[in-house]
N, C-alpha and C positions, 0 to 999 in steps of 0.2 A: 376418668379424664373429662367425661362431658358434663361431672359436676363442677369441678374445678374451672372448667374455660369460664362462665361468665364470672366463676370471681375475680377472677386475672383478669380479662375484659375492664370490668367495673372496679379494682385497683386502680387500673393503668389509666382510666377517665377521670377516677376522683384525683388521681398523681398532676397531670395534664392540666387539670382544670384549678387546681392550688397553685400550681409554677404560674401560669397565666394569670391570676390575680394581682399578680404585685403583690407589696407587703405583708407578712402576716402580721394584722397584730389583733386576732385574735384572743392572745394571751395578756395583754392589755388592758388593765379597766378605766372607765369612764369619767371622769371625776369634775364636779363644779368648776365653773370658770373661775383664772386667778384673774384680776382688776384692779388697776391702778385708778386711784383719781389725782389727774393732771394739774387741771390747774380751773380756779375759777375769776376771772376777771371781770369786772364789774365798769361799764360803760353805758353812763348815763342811769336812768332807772331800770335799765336790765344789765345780766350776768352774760357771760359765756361759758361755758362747763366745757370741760374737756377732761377725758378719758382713756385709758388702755386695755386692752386683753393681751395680756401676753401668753396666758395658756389657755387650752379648753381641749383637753385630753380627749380624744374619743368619741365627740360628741357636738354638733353645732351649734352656735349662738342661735336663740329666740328671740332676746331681749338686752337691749342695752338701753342707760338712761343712767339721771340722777335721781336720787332724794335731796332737797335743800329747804329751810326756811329759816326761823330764829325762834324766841320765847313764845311766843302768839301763831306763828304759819306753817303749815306741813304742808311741803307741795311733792309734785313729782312732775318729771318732765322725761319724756322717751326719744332717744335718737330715732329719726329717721327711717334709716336701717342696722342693721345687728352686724356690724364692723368692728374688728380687732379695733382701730382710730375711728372713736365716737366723738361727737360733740352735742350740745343744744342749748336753746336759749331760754331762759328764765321767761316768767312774767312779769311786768312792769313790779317791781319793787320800791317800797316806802325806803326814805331814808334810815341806815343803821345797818348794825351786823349782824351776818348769815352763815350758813355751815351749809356743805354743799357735798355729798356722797355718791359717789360712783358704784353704778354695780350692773352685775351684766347676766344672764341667765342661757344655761343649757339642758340638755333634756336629763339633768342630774341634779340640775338645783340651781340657788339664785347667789351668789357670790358678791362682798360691799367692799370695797376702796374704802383709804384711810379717809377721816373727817378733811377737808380745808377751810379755810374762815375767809370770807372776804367783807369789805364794806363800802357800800350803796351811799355815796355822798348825797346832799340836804339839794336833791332838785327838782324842779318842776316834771312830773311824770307826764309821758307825752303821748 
């Protein structure tokens, strides 16, 4: 019997201490953030980039941002902070069209939104 008590003991803590947690989800794996890209609107010689995270299974945001440029420019620009609703703004832009990609990163990996196209009217950059 007095080998038995501290396993009963130490059951009935490890029992105690999983109810108390909240959720298991344990049984649950981890998986790269899903990401929309929103929308890119273009005012003046800079864009607006907007973004979603609608999933991120297990795991928290690091990183949200776009990719965007045209034939000639490969930029990157980072929100902020690492938000389900992301935004950020462009660098001043030459006139012409641009492709603009959303993608958001977890500690599982870095996830990209579908392409959008916008285009940077013929103005004076300011």
């Amino acid at each position: 019997m007095r080998k038995l008590l501290p396993i009963l003991l130490l059951t009935t803590l490890v029992s105690v201490l999983t109810a108390s947690c909240g959720e298991d989800r344990s049984g649950e794996q981890p998986f790269p953030p899903t990401v929309q890209t929103l929308s890119a609107v273009a005012e003046g010689p800079r864009a607006t980039l907007t973004g979603l995270v609608t999933a991120s299974p297990n795991s928290s945001l690091k990183a949200c941002g776009f990719k965007y440029g045209n034939d000639t420019l490969r930029a990157e620009v980072q929100a902020a902070e690492p938000l389900p609703s992301f935004s950020a703004e462009t660098d001043s832009l030459g006139a012409g069209r641009y492709f603009a990609v959303a993608y958001a990163q977890n500690g599982m990996g870095t996830s990209y939104g579908d392409t959008l196209y916008f285009t940077v009217s013929d103005v004076d950059n300011e």
